[in-house]
C-alpha positions in Angstrom: 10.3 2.7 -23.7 9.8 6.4 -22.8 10.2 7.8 -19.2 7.3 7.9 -17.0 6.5 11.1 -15.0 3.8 11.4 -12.1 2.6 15.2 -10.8 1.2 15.5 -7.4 -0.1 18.6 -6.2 -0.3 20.3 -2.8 -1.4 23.3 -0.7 -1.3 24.5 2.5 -3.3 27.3 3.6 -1.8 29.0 6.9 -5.2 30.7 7.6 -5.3 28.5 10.7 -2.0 29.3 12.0 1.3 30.2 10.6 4.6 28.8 11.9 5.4 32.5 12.8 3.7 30.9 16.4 5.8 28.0 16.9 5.3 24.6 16.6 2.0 24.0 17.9 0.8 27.0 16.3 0.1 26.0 12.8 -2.2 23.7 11.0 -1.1 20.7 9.0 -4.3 19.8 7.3 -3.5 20.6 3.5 -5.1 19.1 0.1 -3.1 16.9 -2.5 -3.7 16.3 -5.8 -2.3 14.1 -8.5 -3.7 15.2 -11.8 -5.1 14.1 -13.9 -6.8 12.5 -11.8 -10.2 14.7 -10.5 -10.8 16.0 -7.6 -8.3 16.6 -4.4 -7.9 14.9 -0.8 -7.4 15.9 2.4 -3.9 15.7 4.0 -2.5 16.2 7.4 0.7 14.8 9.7 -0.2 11.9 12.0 -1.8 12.6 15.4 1.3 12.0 16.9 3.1 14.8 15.4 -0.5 17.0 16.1 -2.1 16.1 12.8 -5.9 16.0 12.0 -6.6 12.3 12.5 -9.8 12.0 10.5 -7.6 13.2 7.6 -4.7 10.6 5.8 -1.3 11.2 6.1 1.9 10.8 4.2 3.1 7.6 5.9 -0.5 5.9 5.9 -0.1 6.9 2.0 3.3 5.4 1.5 1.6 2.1 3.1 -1.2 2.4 0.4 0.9 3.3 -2.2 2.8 0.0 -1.7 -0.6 -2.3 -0.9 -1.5 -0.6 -4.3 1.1 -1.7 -6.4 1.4 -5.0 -4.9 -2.4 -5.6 -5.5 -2.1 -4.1 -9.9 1.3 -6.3 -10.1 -0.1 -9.1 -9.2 -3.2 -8.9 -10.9 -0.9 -8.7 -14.3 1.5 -11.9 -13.6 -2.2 -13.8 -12.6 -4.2 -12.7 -15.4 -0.9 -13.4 -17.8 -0.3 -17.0 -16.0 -3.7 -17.4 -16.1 -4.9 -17.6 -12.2 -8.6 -16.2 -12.2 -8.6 -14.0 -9.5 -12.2 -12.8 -8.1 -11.7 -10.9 -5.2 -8.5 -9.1 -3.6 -7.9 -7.6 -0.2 -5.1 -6.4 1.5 -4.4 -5.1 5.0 -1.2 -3.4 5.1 0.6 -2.3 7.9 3.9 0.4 8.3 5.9 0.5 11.0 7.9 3.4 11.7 10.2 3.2 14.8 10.2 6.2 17.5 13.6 5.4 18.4 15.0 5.2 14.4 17.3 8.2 13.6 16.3 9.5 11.5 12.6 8.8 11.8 11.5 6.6 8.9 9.0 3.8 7.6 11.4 1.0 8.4 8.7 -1.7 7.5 5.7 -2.3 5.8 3.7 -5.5 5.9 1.5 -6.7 3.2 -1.1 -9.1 4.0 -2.8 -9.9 0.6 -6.2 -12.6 0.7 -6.9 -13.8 -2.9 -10.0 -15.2 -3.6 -9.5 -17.0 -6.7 -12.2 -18.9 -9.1 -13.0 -23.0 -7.9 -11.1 -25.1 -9.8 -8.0 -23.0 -9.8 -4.6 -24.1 -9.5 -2.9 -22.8 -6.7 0.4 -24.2 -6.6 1.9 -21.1 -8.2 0.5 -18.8 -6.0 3.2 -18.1 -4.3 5.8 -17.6 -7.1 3.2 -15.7 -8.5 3.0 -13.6 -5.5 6.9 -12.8 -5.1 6.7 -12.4 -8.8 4.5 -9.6 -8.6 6.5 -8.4 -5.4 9.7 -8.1 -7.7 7.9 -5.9 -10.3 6.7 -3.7 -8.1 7.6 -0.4 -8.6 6.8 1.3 -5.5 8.3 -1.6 -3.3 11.1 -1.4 -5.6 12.0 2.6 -5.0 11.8 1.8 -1.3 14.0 1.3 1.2 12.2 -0.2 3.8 11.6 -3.4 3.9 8.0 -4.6 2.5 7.5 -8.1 3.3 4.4 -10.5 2.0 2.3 -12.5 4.7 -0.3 -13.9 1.6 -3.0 -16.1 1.6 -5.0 -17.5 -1.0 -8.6 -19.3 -0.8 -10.7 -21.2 -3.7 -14.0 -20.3 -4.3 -16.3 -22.7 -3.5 -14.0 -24.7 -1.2 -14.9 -26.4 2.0 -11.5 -25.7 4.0 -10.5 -22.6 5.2 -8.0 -20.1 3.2 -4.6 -21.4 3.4 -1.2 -20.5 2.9 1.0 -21.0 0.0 3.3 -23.5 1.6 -0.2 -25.6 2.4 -1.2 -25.2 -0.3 2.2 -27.4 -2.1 1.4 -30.4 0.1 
């Protein structure tokens, strides 16, 4: 198997503000890329350290980066085990303590809801889940913690999602 290389791109333009100023002098907004992918994004710090807020920043795409390749893994171990999987949303979370020296993402929460096809089987949805958890990449060159909160629902049935361990009984 060959090596896999990713390119991201980035610019900051210190028309707004160069660091000649001091701290609060200059802009963080700045574009990314990651070609070959089309097109660029808008960047900046987070609010708290005097970013642009309607812009993302690097730790909200760390978070994303991880819901991501939790989301693609999983769909691979379902689709290969068979699980028919119609709908998947996630709503990740990151926490990065003020008090951690140094500063880091010391925690990222994954909170996956599957909708799968009626008539599935879900009583491996929750190896499945860790399954995909192990082969992911990005939660694999981490090291903050990224813990799974999952929950799966039937299409078509009455009861209300449940969780995995429910789901066994």
């Amino acid at each position: 198997m060959a090596d896999h290389t990713y390119r991201a791109t980035l610019a900051w333009d210190g028309s707004e503000g160069s660091t000649g100023g001091g701290y609060t002098a200059y802009t963080r907004n700045h574009e990314g890329a990651v070609p070959p992918a089309a097109g660029s994004f808008a960047l900046s710090a987070d609010p708290h350290f005097r970013g642009d807020a309607t812009r993302a920043n690097p730790e909200q795409l760390l978070v994303l980066a991880a819901s991501s390749c939790q989301m693609l893994s999983f769909l691979h171990v379902a689709a290969t085990a068979g699980l028919d999987v119609l709908d998947y949303t996630d709503d990740a979370e990151g926490l990065m303590p003020a008090r951690e020296k140094p500063m880091r993402v010391t925690r990222i929460t994954l909170r996956p809801k599957v909708l799968v096809a009626a008539g599935s089987d879900v009583s491996r949805f929750d190896e499945l889940m860790h399954e995909a958890h192990e082969g992911c990449f990005i939660a694999s060159s981490l090291t903050s913690e990224v813990v799974l909160e999952p929950t799966v629902e039937v299409a078509g049935a009455a009861s209300a999602p449940t969780t995995p361990e429910e789901n066994a009984s």
